[in-house]
Residue frames as qw, qx, qy, qz and C-alpha x, y, z in Angstrom:
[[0.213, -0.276, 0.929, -0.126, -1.63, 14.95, -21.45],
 [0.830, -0.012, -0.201, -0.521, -3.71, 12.00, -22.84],
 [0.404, -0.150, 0.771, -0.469, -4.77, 9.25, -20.29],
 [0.825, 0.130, -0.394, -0.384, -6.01, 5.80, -21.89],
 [0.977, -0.205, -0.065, -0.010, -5.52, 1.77, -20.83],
 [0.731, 0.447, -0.216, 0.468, -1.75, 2.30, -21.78],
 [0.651, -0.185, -0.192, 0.711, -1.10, 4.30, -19.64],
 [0.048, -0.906, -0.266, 0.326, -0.09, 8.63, -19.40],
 [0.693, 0.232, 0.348, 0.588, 1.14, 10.09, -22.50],
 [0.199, 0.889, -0.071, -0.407, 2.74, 14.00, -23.67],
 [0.689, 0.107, 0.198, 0.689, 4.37, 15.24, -26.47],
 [0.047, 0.978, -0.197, 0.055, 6.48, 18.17, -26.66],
 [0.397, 0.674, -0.505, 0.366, 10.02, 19.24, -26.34],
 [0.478, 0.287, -0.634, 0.536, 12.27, 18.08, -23.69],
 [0.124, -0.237, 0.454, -0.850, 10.84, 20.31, -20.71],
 [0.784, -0.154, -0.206, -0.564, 7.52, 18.39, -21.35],
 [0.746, 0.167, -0.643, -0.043, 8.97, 15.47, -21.21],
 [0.258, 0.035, -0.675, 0.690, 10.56, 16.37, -17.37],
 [0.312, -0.179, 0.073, -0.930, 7.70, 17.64, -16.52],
 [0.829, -0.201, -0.260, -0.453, 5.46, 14.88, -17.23],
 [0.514, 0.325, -0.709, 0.357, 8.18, 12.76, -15.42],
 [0.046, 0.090, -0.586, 0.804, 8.31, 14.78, -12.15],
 [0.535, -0.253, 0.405, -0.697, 4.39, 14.63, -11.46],
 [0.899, -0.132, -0.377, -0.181, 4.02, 11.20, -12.06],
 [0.538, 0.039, -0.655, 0.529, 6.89, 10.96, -9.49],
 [0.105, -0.257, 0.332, -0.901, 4.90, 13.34, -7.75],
 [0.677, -0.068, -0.220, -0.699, 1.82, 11.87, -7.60],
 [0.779, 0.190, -0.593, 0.074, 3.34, 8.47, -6.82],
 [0.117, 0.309, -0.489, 0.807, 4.97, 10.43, -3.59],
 [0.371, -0.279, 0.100, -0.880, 1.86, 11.17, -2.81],
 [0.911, -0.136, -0.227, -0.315, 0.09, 7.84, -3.01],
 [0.720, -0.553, 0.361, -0.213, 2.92, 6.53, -0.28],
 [0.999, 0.005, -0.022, 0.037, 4.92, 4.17, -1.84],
 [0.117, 0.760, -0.498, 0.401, 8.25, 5.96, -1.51],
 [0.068, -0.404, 0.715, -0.566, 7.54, 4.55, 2.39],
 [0.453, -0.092, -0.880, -0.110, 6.52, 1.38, 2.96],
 [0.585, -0.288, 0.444, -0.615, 3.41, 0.38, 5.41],
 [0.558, 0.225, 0.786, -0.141, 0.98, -2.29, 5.90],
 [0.687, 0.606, 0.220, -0.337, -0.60, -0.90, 2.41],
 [0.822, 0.487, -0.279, 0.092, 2.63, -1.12, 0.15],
 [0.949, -0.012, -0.080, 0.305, 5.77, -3.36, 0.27],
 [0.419, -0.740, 0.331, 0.409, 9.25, -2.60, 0.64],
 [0.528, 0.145, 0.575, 0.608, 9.85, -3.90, -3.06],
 [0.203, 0.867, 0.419, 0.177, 7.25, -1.07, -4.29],
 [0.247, -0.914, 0.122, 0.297, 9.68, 1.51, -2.59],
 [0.480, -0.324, 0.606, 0.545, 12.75, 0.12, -4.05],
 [0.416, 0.437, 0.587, 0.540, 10.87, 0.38, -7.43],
 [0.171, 0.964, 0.199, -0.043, 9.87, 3.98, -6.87],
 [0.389, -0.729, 0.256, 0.502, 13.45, 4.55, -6.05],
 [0.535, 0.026, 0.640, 0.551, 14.49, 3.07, -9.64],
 [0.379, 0.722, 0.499, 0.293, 12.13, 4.65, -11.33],
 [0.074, -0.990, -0.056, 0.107, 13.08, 8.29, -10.02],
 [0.508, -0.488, 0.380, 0.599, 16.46, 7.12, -10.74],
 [0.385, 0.132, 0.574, 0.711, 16.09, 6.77, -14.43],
 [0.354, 0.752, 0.554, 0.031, 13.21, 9.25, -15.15],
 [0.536, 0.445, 0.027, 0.717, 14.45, 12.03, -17.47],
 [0.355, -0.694, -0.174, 0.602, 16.01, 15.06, -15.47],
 [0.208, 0.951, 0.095, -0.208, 16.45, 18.58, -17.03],
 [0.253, -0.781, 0.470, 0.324, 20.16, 18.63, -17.36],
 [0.636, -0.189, 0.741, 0.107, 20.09, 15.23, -18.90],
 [0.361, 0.479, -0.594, -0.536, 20.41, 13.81, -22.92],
 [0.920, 0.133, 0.071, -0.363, 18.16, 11.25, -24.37],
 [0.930, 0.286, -0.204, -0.104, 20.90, 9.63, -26.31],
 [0.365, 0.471, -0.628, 0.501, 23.41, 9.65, -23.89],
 [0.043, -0.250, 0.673, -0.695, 22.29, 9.55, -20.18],
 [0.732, -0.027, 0.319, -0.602, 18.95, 8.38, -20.51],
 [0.891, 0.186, -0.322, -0.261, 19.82, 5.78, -23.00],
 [0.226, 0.420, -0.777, 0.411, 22.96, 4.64, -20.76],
 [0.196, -0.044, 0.830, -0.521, 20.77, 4.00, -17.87],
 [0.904, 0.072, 0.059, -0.416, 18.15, 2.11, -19.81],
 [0.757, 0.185, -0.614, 0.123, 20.94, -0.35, -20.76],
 [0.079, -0.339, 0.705, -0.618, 22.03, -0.09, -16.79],
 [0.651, -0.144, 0.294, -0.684, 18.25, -1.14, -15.65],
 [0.862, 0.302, -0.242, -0.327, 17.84, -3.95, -18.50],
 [0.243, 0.545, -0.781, 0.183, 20.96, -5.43, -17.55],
 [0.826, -0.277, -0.489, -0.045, 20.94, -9.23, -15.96],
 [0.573, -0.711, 0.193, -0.359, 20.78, -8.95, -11.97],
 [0.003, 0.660, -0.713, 0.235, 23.83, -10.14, -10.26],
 [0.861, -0.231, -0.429, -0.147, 23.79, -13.83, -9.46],
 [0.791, -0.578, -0.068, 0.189, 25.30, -15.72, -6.02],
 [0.687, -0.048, -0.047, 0.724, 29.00, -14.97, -6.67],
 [0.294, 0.517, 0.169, 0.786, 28.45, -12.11, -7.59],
 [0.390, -0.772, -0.214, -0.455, 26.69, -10.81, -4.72],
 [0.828, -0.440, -0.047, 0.345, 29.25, -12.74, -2.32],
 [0.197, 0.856, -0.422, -0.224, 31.70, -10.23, -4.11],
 [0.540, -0.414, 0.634, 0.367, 33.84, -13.01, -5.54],
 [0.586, 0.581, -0.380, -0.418, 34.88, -13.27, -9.29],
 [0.953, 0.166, -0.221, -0.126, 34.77, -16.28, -11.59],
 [0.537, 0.378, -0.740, 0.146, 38.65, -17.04, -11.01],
 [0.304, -0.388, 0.566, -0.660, 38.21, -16.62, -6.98],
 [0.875, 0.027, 0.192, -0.444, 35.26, -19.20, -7.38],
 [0.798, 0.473, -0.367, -0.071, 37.59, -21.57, -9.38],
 [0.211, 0.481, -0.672, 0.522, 40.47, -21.64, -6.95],
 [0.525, -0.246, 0.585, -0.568, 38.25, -22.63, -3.79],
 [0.777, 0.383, -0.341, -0.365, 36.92, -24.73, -6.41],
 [0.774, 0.248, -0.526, 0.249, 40.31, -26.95, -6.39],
 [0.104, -0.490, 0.743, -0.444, 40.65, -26.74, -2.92],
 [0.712, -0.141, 0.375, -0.577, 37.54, -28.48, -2.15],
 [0.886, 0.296, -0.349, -0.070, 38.92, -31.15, -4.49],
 [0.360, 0.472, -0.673, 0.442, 41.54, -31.38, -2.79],
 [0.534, -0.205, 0.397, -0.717, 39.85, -31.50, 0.36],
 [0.845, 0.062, -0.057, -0.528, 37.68, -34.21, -1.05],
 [0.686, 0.453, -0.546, 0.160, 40.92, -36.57, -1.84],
 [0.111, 0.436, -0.715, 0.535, 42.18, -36.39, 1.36],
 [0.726, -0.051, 0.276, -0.628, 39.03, -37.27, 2.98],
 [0.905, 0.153, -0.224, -0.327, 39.00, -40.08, 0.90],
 [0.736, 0.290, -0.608, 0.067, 42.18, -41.30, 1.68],
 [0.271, -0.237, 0.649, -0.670, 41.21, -41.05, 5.49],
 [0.246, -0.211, -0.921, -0.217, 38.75, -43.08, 4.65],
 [0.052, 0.493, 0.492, -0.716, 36.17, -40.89, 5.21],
 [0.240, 0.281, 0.797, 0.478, 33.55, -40.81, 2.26],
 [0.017, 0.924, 0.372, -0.090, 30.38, -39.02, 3.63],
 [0.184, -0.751, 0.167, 0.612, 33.13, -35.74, 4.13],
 [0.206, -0.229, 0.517, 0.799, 34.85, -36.27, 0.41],
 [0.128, 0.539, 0.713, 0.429, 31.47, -36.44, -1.18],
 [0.280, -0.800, -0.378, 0.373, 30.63, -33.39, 1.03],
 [0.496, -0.525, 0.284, 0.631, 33.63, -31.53, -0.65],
 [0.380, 0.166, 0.752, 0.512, 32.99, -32.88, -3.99],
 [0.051, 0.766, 0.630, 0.118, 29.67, -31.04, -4.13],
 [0.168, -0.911, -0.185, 0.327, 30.90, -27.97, -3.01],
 [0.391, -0.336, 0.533, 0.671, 33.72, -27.94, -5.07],
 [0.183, 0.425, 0.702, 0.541, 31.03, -28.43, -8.32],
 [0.301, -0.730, -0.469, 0.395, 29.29, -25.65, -6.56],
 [0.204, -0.735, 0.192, 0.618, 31.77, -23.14, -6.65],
 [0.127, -0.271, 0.571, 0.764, 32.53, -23.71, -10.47],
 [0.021, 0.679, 0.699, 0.223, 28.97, -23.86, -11.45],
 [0.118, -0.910, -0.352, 0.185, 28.80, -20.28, -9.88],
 [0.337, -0.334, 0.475, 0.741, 32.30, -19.42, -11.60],
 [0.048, 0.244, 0.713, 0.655, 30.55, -19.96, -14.87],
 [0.066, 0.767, 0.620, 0.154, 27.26, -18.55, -14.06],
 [0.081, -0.839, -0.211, 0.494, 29.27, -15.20, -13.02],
 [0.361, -0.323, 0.578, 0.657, 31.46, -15.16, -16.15],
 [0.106, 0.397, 0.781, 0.471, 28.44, -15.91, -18.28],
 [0.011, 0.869, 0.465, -0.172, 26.54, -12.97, -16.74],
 [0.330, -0.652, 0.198, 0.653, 29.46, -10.68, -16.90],
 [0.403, 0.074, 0.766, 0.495, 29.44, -11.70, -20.61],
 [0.133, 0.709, 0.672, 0.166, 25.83, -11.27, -21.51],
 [0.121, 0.878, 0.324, -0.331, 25.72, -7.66, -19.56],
 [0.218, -0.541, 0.386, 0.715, 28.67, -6.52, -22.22],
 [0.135, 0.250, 0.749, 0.599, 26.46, -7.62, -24.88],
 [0.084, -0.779, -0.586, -0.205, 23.45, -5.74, -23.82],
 [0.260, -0.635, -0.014, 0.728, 25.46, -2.68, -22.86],
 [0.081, -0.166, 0.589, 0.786, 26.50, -2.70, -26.79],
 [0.036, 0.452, 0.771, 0.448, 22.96, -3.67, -27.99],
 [0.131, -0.741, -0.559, 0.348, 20.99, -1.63, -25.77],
 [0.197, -0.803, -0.021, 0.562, 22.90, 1.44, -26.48],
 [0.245, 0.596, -0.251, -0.722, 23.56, 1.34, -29.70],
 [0.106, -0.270, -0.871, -0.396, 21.27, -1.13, -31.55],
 [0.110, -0.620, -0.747, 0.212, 18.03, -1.62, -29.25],
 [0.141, 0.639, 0.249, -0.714, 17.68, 2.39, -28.71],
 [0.117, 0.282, -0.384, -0.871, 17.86, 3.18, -32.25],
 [0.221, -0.059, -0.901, -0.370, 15.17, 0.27, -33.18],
 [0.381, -0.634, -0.595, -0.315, 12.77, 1.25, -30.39],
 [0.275, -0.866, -0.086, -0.409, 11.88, 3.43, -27.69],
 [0.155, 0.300, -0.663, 0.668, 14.47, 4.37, -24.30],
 [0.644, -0.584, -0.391, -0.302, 12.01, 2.15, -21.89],
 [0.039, 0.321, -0.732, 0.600, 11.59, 1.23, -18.45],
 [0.807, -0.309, -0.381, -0.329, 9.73, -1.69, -16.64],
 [0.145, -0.364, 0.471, -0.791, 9.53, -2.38, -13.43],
 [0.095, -0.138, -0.835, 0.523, 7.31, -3.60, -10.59],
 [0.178, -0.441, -0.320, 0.819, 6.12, -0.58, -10.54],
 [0.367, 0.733, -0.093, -0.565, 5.90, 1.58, -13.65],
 [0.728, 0.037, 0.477, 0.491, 6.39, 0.82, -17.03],
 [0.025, 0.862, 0.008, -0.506, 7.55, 3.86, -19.58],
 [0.585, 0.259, 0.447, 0.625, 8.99, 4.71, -22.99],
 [0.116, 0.805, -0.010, -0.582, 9.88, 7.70, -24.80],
 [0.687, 0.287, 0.573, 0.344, 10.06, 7.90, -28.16],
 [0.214, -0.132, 0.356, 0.900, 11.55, 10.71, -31.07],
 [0.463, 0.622, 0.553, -0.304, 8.48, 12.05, -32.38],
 [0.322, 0.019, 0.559, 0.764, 8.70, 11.98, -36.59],
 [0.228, 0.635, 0.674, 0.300, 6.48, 14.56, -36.92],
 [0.559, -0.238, -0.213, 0.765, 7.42, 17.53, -35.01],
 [0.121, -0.696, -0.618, -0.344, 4.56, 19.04, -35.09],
 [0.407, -0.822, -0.176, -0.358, 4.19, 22.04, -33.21],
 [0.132, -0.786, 0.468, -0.381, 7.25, 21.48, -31.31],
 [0.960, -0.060, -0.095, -0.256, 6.32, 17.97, -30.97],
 [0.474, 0.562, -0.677, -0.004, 9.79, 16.51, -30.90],
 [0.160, 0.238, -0.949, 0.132, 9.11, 13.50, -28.09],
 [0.805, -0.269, -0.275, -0.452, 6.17, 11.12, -27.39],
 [0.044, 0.208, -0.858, 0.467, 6.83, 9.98, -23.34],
 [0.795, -0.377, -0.345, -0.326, 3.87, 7.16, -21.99],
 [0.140, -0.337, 0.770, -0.523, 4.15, 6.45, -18.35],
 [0.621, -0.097, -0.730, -0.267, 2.49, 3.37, -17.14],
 [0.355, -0.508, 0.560, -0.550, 1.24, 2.77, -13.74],
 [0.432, 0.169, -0.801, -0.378, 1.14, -0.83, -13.56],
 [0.169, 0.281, 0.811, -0.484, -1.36, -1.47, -10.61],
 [0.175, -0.708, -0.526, -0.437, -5.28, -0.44, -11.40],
 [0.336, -0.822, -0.457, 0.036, -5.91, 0.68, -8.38],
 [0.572, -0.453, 0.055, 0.682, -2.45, 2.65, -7.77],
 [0.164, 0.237, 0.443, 0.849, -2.76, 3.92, -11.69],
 [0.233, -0.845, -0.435, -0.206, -6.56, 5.65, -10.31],
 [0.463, -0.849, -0.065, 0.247, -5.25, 7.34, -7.41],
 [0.546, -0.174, 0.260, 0.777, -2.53, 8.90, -9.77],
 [0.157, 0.583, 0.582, 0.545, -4.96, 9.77, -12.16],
 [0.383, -0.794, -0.470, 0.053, -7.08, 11.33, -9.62],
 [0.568, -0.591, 0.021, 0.572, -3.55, 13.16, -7.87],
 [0.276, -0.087, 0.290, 0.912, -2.79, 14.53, -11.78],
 [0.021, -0.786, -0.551, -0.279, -5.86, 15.92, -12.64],
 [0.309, -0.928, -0.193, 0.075, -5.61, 17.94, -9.36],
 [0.492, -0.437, 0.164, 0.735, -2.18, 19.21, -10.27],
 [0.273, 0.366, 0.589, 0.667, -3.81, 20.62, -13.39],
 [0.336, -0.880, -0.334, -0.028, -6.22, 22.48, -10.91],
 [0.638, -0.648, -0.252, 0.330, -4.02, 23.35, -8.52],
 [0.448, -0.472, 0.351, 0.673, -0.61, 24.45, -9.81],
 [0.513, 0.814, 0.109, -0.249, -0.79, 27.09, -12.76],
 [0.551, 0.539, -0.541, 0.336, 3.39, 26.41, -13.66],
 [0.873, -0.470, -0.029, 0.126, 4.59, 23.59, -12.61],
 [0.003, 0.848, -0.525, -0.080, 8.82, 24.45, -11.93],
 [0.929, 0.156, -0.331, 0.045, 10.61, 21.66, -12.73],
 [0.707, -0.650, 0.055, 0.273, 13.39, 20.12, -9.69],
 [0.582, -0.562, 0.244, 0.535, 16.42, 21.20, -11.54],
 [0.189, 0.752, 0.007, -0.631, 17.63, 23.70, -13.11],
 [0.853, 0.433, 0.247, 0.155, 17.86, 23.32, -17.09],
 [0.573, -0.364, 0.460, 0.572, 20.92, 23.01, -18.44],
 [0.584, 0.745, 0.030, -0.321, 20.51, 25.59, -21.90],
 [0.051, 0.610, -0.745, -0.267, 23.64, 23.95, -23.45],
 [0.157, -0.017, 0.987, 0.029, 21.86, 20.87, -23.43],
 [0.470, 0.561, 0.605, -0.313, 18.44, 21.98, -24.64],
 [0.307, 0.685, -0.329, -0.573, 20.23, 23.70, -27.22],
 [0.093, -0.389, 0.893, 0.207, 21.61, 20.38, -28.22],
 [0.244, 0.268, 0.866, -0.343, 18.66, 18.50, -27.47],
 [0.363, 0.662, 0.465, -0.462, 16.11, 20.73, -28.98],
 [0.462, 0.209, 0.298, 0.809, 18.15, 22.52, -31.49],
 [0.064, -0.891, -0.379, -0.239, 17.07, 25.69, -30.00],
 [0.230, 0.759, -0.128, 0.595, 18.49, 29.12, -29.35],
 [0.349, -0.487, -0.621, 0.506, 19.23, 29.48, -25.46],
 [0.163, -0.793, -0.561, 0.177, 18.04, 32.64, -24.04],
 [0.308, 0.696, -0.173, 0.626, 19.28, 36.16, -24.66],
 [0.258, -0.168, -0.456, 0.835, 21.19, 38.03, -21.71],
 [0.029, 0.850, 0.524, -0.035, 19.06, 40.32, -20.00],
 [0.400, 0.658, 0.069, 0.635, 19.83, 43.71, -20.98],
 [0.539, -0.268, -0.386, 0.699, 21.52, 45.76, -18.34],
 [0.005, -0.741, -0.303, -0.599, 19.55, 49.32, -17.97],
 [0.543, -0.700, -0.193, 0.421, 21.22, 50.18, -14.65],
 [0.394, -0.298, 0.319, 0.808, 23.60, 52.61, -16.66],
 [0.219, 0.897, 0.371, -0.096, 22.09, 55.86, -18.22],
 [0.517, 0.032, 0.237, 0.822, 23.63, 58.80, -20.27],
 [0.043, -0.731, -0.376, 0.568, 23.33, 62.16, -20.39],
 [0.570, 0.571, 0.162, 0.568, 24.07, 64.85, -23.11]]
């Protein structure tokens, strides 16, 4: 591993890559922020949670599952309608009641209420169009992300928290085939990782990684043989 301003960087094959993943989530565990206190937030937790969602997992393909859920993170964050669950037409329709609404009012002679209406009525179709126009955007950055943006630069992630990229390594050097930088994006939080891998370099002589690897997919991935069967030497012969 090399450890500079940027951040914590390996290359190797695939298994490196989970590897280097799982103790920066490990390490991260450790330093508490998983579970909010008085020392970190409840947003810091929600960003560890993201981050452990998207770091790469053994089973998993770069240009399929990891690049899917960078376009998934990157994506623009639900606005008011959307969160209220209603869709653009739903927002349109209440829309023209409150006009309606507003009309009658008026012809009660009763102004403060139809201007009351009026506003809420521009409201609701101001938040029609701002969910249609998000809904829009995230189908362009589904298509760019995944197949423009990844080919043109690294499968990231940014965050609160962390900030990360893996990249194809075009040298493949020694097995080299990805270059993965983790970012920690406090100072003081990025020490007391530092500090937490070091001692995992002491401590633990092989680290196991949380799930099992999927050799159909490192074959794919790696372009490597999977494993032979083990030979079966319960069964002897005589002459």
């Amino acid at each position: 591993m090399e450890e500079s301003i940027s951040g914590f960087k390996v290359r190797g094959d695939w298994g490196d890559v989970v590897e280097h993943g799982e103790r920066i989530t490990r390490a991260l565990r450790d330093a508490g922020v998983h579970d909010p206190d008085e020392e970190y937030d409840a947003g810091l937790a929600r960003a560890f949670d993201e981050w452990d969602e998207w770091r790469p997992k053994a089973h998993e393909r770069l240009e399929s599952d990891v690049s899917e859920k960078t376009a998934d993170q990157a994506s623009v964050e639900e606005g008011k309608g959307e969160k209220a669950g209603k869709k653009p037409d739903e927002d349109i329709k209440t829309a023209g009641e409150k006009l309606s609404e507003s009309y009658e009012h008026l012809e009660a002679d009763d102004p403060e209420a139809a201007v009351d209406d009026w506003r809420e009525s521009i409201d609701y179709v101001a938040r029609a169009a701002d969910s249609a126009g998000r809904k829009a955007l995230r189908r362009v950055e589904d298509t760019v992300y995944q197949n423009v943006m990844t080919q043109l630069a690294p499968y990231y992630f940014d965050n609160e928290l962390v900030s990360a990229n893996i990249q194809q390594s075009t040298r493949g050097e020694n097995g080299e085939r990805f270059v993965f930088e983790v970012n920690v994006n406090d100072d003081d939080l990025k020490d007391e990782v530092s500090d937490r891998l070091a001692e995992f370099d002491d401590e633990i002589d092989r680290w196991h990684v949380e799930i099992e690897k999927d050799t159909d997919a490192a074959e794919a991935i790696e372009g490597a043989e999977p494993p032979p069967e083990p030979e079966d030497n319960s069964k002897s012969t005589t002459n």
